[in-house]
C-alpha atoms as a printed R data frame, in Angstrom:
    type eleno elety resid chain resno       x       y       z
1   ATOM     1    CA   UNK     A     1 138.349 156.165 -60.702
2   ATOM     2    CA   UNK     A     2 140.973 154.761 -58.922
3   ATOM     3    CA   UNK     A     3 143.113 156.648 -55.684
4   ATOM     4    CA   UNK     A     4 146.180 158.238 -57.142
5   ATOM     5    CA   UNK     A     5 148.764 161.395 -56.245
6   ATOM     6    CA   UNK     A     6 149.209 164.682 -57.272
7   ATOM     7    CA   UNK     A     7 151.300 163.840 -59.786
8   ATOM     8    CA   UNK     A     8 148.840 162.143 -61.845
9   ATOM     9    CA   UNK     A     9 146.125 164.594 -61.140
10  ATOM    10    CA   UNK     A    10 148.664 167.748 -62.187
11  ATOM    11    CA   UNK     A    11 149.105 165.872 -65.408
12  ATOM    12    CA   UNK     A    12 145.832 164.488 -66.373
13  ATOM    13    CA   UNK     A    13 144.050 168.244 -65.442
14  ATOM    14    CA   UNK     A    14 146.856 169.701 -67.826
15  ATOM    15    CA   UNK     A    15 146.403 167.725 -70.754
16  ATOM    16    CA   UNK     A    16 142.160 168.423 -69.912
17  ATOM    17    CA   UNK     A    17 141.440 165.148 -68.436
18  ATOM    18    CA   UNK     A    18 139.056 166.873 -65.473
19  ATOM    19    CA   UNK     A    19 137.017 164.622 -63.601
20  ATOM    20    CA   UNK     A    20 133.669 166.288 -62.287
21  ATOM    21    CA   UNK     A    21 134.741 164.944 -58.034
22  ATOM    22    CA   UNK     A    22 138.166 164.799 -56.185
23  ATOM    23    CA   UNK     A    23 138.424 163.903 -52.813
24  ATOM    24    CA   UNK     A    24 141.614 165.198 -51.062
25  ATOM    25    CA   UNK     A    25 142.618 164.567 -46.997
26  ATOM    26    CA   UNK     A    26 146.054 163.625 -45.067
27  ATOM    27    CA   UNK     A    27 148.778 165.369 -42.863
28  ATOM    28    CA   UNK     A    28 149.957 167.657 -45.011
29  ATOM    29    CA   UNK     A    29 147.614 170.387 -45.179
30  ATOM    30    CA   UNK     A    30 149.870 172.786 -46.638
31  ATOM    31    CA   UNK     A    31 150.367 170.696 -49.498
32  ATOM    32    CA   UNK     A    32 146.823 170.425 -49.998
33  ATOM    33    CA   UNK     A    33 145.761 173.966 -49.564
34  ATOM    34    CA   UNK     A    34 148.455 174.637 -52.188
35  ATOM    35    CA   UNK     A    35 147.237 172.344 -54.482
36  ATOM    36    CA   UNK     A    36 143.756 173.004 -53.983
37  ATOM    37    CA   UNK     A    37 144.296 176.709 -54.630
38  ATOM    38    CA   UNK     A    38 146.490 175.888 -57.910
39  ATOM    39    CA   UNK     A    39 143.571 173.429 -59.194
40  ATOM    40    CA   UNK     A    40 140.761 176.445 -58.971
41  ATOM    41    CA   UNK     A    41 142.485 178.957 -60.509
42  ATOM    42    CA   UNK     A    42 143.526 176.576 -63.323
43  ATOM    43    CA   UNK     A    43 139.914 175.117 -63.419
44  ATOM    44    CA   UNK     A    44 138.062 178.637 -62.971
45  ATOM    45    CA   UNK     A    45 140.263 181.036 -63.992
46  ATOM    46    CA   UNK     A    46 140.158 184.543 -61.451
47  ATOM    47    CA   UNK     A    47 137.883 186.346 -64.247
48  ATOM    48    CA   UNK     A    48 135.057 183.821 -64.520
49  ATOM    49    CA   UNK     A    49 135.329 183.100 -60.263
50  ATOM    50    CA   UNK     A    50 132.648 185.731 -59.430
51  ATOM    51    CA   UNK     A    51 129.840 184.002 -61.261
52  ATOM    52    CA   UNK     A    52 131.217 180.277 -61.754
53  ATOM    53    CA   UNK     A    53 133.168 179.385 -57.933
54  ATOM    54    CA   UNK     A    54 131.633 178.759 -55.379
55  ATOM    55    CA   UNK     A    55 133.009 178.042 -51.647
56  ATOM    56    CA   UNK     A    56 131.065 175.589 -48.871
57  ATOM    57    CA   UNK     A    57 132.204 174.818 -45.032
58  ATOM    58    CA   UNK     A    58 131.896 171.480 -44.390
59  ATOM    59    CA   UNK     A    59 130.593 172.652 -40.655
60  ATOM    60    CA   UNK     A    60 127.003 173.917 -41.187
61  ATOM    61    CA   UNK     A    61 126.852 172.777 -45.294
62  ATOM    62    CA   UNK     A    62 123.475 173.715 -46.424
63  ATOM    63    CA   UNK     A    63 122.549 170.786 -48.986
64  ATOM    64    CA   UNK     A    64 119.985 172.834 -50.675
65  ATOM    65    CA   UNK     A    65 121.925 175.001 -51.556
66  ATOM    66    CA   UNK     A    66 125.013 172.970 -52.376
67  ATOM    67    CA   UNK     A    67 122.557 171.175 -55.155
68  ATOM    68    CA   UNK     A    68 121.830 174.749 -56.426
69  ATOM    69    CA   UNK     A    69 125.547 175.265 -57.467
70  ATOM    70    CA   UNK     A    70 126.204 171.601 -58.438
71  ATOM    71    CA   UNK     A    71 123.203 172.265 -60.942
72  ATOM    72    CA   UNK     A    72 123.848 175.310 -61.685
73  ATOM    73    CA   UNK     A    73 125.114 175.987 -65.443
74  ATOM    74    CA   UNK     A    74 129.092 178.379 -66.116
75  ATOM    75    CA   UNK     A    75 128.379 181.660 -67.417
76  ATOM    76    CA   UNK     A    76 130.988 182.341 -70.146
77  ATOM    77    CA   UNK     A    77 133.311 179.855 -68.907
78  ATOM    78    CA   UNK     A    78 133.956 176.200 -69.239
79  ATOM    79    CA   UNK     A    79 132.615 174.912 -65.910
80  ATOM    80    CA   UNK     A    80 131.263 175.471 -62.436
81  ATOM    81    CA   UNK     A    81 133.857 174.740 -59.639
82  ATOM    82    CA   UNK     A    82 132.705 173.823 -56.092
83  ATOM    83    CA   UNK     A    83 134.974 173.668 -53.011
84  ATOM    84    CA   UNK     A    84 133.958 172.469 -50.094
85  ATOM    85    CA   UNK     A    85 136.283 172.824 -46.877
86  ATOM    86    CA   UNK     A    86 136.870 170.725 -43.807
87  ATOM    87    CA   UNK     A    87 133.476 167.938 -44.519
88  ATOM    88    CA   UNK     A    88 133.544 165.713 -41.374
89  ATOM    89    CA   UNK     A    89 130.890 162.976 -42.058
90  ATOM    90    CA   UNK     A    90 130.718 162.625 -38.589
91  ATOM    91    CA   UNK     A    91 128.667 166.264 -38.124
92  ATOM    92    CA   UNK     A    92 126.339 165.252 -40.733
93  ATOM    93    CA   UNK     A    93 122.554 163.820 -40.079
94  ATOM    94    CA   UNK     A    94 122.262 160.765 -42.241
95  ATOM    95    CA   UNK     A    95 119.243 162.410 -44.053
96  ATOM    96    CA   UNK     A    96 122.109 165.258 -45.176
97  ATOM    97    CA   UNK     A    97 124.727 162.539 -45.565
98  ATOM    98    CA   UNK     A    98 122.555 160.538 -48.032
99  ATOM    99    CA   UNK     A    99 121.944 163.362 -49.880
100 ATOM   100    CA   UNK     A   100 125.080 165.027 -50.234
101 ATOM   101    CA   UNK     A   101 126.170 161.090 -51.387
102 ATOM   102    CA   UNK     A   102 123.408 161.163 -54.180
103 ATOM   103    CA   UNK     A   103 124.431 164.522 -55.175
104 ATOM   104    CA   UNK     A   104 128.137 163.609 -55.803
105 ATOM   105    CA   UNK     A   105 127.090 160.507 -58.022
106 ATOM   106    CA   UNK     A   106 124.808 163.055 -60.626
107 ATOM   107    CA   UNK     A   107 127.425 165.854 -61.568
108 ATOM   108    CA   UNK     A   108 127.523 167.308 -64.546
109 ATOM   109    CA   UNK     A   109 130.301 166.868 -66.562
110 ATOM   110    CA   UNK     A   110 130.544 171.021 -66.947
111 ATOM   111    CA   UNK     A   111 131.033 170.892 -62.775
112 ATOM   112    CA   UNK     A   112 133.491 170.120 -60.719
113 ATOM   113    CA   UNK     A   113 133.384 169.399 -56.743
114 ATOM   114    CA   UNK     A   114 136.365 169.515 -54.756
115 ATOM   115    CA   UNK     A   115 136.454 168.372 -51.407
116 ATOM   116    CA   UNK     A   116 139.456 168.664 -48.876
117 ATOM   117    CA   UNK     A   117 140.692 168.722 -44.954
118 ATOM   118    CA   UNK     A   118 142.535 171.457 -43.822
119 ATOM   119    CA   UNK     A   119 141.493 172.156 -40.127
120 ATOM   120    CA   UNK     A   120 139.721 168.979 -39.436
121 ATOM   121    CA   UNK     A   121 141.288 165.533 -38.035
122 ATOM   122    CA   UNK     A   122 139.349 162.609 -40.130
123 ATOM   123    CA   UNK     A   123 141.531 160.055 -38.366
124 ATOM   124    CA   UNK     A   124 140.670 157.614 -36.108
125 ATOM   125    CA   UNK     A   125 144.929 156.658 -35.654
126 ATOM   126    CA   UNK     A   126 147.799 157.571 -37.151
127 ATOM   127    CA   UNK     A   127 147.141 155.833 -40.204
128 ATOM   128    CA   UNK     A   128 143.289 155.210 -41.083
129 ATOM   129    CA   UNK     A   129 140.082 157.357 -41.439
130 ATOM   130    CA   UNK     A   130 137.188 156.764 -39.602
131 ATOM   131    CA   UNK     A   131 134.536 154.406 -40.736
132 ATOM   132    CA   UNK     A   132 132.175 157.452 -41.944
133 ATOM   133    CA   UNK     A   133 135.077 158.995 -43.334
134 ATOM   134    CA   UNK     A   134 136.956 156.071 -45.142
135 ATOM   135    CA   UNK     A   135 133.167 155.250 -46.465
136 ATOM   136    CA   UNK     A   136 132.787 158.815 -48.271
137 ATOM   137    CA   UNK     A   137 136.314 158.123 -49.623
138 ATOM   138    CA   UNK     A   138 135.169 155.328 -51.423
139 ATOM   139    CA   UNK     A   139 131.961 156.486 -52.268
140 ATOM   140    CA   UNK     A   140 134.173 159.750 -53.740
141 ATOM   141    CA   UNK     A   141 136.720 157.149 -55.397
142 ATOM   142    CA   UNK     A   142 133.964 155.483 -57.212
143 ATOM   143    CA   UNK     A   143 132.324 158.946 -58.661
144 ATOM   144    CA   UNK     A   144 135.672 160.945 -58.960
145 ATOM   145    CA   UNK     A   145 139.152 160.692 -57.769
146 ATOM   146    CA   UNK     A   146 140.288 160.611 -53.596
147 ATOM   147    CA   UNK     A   147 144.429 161.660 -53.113
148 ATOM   148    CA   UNK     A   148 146.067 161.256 -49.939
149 ATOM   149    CA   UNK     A   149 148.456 164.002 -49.129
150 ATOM   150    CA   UNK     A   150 150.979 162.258 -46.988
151 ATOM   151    CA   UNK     A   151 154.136 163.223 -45.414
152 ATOM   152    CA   UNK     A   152 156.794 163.790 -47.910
153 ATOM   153    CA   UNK     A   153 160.461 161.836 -46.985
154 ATOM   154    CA   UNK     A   154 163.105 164.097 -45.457
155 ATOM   155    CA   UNK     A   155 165.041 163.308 -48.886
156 ATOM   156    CA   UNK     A   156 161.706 164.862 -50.795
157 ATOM   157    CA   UNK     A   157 161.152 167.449 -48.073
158 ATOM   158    CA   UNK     A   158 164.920 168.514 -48.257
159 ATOM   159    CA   UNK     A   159 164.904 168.769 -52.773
160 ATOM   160    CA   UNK     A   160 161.921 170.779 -52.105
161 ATOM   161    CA   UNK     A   161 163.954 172.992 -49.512
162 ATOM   162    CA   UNK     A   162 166.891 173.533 -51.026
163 ATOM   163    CA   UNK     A   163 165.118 175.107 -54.328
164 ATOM   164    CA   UNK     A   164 162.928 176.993 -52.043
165 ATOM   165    CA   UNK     A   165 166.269 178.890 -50.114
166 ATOM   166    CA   UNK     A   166 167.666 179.301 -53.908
167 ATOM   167    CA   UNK     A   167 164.948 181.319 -55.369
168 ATOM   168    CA   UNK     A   168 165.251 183.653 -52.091
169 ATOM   169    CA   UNK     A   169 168.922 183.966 -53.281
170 ATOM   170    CA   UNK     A   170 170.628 181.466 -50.938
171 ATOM   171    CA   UNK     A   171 171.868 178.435 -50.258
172 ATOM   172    CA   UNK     A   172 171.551 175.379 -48.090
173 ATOM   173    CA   UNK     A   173 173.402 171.910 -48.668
174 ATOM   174    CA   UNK     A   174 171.349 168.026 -48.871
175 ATOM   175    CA   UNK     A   175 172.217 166.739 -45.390
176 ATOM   176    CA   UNK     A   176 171.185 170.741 -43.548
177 ATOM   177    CA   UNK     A   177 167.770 170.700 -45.709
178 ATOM   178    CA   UNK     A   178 166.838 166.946 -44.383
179 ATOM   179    CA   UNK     A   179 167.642 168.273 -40.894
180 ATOM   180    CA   UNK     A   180 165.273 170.962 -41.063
181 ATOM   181    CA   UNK     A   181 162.786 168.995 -42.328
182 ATOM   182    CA   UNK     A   182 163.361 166.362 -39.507
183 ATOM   183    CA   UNK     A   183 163.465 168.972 -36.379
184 ATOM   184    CA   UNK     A   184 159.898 170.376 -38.479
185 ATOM   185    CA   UNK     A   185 158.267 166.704 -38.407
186 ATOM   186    CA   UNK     A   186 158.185 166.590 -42.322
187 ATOM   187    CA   UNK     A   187 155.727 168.818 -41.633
188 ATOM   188    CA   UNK     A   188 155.350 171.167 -45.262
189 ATOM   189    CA   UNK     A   189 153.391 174.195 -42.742
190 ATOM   190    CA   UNK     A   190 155.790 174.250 -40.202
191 ATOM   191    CA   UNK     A   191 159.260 174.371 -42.900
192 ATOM   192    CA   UNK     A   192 157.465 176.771 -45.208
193 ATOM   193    CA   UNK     A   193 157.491 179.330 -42.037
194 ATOM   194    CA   UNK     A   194 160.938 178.449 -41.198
195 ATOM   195    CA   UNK     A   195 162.238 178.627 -44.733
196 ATOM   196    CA   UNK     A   196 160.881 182.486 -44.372
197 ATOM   197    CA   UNK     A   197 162.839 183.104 -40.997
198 ATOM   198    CA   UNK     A   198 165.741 181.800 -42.434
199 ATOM   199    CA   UNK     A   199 165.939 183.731 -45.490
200 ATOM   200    CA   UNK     A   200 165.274 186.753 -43.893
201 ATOM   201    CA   UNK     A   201 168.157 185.953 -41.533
202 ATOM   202    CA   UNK     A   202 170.488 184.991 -43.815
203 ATOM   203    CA   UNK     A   203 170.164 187.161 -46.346
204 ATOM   204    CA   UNK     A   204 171.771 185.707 -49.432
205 ATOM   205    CA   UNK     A   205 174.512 183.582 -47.690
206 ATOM   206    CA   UNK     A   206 174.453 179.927 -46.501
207 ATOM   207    CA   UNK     A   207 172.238 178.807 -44.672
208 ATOM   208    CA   UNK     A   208 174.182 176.842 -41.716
209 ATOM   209    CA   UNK     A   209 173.248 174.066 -39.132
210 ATOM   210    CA   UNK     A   210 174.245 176.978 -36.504
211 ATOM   211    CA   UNK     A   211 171.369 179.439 -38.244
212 ATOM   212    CA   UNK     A   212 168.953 175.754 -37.928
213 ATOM   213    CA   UNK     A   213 169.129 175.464 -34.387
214 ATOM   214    CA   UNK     A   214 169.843 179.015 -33.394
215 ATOM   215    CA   UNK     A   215 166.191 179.957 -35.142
216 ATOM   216    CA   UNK     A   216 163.918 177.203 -36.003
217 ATOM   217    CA   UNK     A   217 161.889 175.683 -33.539
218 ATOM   218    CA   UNK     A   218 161.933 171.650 -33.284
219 ATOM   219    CA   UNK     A   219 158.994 170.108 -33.653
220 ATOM   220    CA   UNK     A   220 158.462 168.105 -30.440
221 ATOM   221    CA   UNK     A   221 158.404 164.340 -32.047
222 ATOM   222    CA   UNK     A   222 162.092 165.715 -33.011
223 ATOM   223    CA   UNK     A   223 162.675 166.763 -28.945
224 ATOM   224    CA   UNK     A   224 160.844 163.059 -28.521
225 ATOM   225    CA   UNK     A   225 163.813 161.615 -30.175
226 ATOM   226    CA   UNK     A   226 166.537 163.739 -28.797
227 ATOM   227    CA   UNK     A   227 165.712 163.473 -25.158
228 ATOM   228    CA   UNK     A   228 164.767 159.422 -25.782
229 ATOM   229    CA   UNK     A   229 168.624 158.907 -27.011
230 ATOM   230    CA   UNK     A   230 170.177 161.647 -24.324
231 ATOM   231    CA   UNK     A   231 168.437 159.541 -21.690
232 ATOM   232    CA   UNK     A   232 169.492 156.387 -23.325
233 ATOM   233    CA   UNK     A   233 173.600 157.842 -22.919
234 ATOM   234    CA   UNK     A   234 173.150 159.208 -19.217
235 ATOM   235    CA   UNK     A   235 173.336 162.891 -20.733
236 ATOM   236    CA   UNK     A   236 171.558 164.393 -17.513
237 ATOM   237    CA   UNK     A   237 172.744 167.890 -18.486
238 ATOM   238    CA   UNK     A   238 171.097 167.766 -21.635
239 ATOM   239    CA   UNK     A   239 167.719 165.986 -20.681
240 ATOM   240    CA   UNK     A   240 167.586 168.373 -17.967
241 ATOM   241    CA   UNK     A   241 167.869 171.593 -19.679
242 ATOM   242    CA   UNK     A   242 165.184 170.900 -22.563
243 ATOM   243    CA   UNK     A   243 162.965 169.594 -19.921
244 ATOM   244    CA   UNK     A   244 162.832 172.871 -18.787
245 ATOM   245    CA   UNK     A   245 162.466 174.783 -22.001
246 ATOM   246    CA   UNK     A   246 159.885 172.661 -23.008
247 ATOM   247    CA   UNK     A   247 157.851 173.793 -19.548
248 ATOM   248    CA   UNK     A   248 158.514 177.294 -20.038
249 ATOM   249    CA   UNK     A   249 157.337 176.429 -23.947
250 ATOM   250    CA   UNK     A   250 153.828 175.603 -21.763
251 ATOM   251    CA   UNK     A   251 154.155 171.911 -23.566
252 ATOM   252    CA   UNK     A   252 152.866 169.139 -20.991
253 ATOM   253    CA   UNK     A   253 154.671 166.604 -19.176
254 ATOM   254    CA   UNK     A   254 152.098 163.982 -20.676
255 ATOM   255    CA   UNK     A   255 152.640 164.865 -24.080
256 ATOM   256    CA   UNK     A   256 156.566 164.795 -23.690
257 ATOM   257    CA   UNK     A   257 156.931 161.270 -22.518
258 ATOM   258    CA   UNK     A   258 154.633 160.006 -24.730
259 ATOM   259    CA   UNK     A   259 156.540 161.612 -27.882
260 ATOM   260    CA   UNK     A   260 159.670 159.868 -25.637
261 ATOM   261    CA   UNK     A   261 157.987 156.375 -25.694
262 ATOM   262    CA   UNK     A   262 156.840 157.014 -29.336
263 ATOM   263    CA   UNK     A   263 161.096 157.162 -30.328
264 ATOM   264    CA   UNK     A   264 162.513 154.740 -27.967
265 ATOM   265    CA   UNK     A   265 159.852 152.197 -30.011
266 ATOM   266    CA   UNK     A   266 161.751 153.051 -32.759
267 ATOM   267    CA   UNK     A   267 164.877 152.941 -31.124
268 ATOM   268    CA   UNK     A   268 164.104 149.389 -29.745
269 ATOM   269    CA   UNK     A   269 162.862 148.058 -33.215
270 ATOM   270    CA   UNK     A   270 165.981 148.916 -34.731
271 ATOM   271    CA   UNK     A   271 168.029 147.522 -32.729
272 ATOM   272    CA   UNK     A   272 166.103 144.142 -32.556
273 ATOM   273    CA   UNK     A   273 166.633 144.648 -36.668
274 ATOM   274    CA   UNK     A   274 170.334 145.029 -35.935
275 ATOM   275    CA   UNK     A   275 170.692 142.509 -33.720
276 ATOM   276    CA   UNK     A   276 168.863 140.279 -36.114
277 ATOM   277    CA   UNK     A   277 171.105 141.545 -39.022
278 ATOM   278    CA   UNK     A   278 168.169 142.871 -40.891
279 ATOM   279    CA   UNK     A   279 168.379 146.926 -42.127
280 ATOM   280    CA   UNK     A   280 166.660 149.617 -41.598
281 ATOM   281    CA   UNK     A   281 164.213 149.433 -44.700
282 ATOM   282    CA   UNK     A   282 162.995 145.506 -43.195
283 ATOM   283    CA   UNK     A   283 162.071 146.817 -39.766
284 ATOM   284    CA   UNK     A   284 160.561 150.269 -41.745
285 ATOM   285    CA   UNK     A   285 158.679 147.929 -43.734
286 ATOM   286    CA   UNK     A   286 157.889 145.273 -41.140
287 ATOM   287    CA   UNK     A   287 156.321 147.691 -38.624
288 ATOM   288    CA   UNK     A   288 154.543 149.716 -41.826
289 ATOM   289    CA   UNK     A   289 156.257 153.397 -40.925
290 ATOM   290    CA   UNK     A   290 154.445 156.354 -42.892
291 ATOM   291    CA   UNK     A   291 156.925 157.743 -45.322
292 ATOM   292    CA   UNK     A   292 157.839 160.472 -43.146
293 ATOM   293    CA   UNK     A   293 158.815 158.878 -39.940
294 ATOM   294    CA   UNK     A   294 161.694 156.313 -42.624
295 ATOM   295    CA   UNK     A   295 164.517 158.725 -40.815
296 ATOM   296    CA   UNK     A   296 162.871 157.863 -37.693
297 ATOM   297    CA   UNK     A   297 163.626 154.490 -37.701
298 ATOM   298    CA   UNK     A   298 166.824 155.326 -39.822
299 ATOM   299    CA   UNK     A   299 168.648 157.260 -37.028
300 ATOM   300    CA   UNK     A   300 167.160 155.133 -34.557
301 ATOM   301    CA   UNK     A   301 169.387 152.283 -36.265
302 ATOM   302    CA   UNK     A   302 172.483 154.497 -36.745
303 ATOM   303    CA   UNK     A   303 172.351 155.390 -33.039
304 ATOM   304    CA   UNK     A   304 170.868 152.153 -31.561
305 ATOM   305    CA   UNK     A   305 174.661 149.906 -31.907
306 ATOM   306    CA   UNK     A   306 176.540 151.075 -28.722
307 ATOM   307    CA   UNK     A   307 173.323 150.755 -26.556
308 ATOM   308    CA   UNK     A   308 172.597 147.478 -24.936
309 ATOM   309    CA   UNK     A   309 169.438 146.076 -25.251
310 ATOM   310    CA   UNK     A   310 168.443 145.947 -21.466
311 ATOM   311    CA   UNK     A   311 168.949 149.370 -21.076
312 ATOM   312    CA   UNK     A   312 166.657 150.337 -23.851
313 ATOM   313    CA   UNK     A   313 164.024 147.919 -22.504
314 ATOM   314    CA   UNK     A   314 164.149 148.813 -19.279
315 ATOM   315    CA   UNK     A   315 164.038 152.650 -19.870
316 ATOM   316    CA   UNK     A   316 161.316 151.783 -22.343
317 ATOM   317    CA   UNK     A   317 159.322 150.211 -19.557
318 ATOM   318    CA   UNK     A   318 159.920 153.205 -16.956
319 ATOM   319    CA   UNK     A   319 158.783 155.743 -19.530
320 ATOM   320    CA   UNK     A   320 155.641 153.334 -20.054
321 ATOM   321    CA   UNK     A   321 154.529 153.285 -16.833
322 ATOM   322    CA   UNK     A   322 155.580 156.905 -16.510
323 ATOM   323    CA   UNK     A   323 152.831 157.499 -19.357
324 ATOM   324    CA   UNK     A   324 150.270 155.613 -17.392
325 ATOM   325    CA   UNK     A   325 151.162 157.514 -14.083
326 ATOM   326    CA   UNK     A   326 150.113 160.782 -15.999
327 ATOM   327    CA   UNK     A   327 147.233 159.553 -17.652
328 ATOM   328    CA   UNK     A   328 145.506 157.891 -14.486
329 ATOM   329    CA   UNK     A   329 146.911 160.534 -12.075
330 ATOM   330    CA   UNK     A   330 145.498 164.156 -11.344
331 ATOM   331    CA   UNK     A   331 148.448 166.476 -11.553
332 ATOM   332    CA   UNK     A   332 148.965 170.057 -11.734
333 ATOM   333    CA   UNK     A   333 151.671 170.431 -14.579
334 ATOM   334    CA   UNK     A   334 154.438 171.375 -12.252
335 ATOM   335    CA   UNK     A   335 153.921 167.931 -10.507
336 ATOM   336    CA   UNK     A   336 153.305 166.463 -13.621
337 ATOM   337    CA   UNK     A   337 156.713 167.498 -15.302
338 ATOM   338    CA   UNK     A   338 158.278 167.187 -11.555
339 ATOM   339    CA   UNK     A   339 157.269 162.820 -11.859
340 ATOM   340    CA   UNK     A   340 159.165 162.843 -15.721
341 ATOM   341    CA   UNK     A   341 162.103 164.603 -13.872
342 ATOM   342    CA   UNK     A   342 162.490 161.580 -11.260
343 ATOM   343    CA   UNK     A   343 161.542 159.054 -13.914
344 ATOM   344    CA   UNK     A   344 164.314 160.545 -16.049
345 ATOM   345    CA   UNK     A   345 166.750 160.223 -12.889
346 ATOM   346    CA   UNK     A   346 165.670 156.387 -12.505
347 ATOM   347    CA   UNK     A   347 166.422 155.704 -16.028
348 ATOM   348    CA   UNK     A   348 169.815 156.646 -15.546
349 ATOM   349    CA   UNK     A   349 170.562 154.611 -12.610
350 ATOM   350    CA   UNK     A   350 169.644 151.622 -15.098
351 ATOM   351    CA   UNK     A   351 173.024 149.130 -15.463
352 ATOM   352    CA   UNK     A   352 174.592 149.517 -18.913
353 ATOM   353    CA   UNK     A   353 173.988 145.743 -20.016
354 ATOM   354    CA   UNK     A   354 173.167 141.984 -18.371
């Protein structure tokens, strides 16, 4: 069967089109515990789980007994459901491996195996799997179905929001839902918590960008981005200050200039794009940007006009070789973040244009 979405799988599951193997990994781990915990209950309903479910860590699986339940027969119910949590091929012996493979390919078509990645990074980038891991997918894919669970859009993140806020009894308009799910990385985990802070705050009114940035905490790609443009406009007062909220918020000087480096990429794509008269949607496109990061590159185009292209470039370089100077250097973290404070001063001394 071929990859799909959850789409397809809701739908072919209700109208009883059940494969016996699904395969399910990505960012969003919310989303797939959700939809993991939907697909049991609708597979094994709550009555029949005592004698018919059956739960496996991936750390530690016991094949033998794996094959027990995937041969097992349901007792007064329609099938067997398996789940097995967090599998990383990589902790597997190749004997286990090649077994758990040969299992997979025999199930009955009164059991179902479903496999997914909460707690467990299967990436070797951004993007891809590993090689052991992007081989089970396709060895899954061939016996069953594999769905990624990638980042939803801001626009999709911010529907989603909005409908969320209205069954607590309030309200919160398009463009303040995207912006929470922006400052929360299009992260589903982090906005479901903040969705519950702010209802409770709230408490049946509007939900305003004040109430956003007064409780939610930014995800730090979104403090990437801020403190890449700030920098970019010679806002020293402002680069300054979350600096030092982000050290008291024990984050690491490393990890904040790379998250700076990561945006002011963006920010010098799109304005190559720009100056190239190309959009937004050619450089997302041309540079393959995961669906979540599109308002990435989108307010990095907005933004990007009224900043000359050697200043970008040059503060692009200094926060480069910043990056290296913390990854080849042995600092304490006060030294550490005390380097990104003078490398933050030299990018301001940068001219405004050539």
């Amino acid at each position: 069967m071929p990859v799909t979405n959850s789409t397809n799988i809701t739908k072919d599951i209700k109208n009883g089109d059940i494969a016996s193997l699904y395969y399910f990994y990505g960012h969003d781990t919310a989303s797939i515990e959700s939809f993991v915990r939907w697909m049991i209950n609708k597979l094994c309903p709550k009555d029949a789980q005592f004698m018919n479910f059956h739960k496996f860590e991936g750390k530690g699986l016991t094949i033998p007994a794996l094959l027990d339940a995937c041969e097992a027969l349901p007792m007064f119910a329609d099938r067997v459901v398996i789940a097995i949590n967090d599998l990383k091929m990589e902790d597997l012996v190749k004997e286990d491996g090649d077994a758990l493979r040969k299992i997979l390919s025999k199930l009955s078509d009164t059991t179902t195996v479903i496999i997914y990645s909460t707690g467990v990074d299967l990436y070797k980038n951004k993007r891809s799997l590993t090689d052991k891991n992007k081989r089970f997918s396709d060895h899954c894919a061939k016996y069953g179905v594999v769905c990624e669970f990638a980042y939803k859009t801001s626009s999709e993140l911010g529907r989603s929001i909005v409908s969320a806020l209205q069954k607590q009894g309030c309200y919160i308009d398009k463009r303040n839902s995207e912006y929470l799910a922006e400052i929360c990385g299009c992260d589903s985990a982090y906005i479901k918590q903040e969705i519950e802070k702010l209802s409770a705050y709230v408490q049946g009114r509007e939900v305003t960008r004040e109430d956003i940035d007064l409780l939610c905490i930014k995800h730090i790609e979104s403090d990437g981005y801020e403190l890449a443009v700030n920098i970019l406009n010679n806002n020293a007062k402002y680069v300054y200050n979350r600096l030092f909220e982000l050290a008291k918020q024990d984050y690491d000087a490393y990890e904040i200039v790379s998250i700076i480096g990561f945006s002011l990429t963006d920010i010098y794509r799109a304005k190559l794009a720009r100056s190239s008269g190309l959009s937004y949607k050619d450089a997302f496109e041309d540079f393959n940007y995961p669906k979540n990061r599109e308002f990435a590159i989108k307010k990095a185009y907005q933004i990007c006009g009224s900043i000359p292209l050697f200043k970008i470039k040059e503060v692009l370089k200094i926060m480069s070789a910043t990056d290296l100077t913390m990854k080849t250097t042995s600092l304490d973290k006060k030294a550490a973040m005390l380097v990104l404070e003078q490398r933050a001063a030299e990018c301001f001394m940068v001219g405004s244009g050539r």
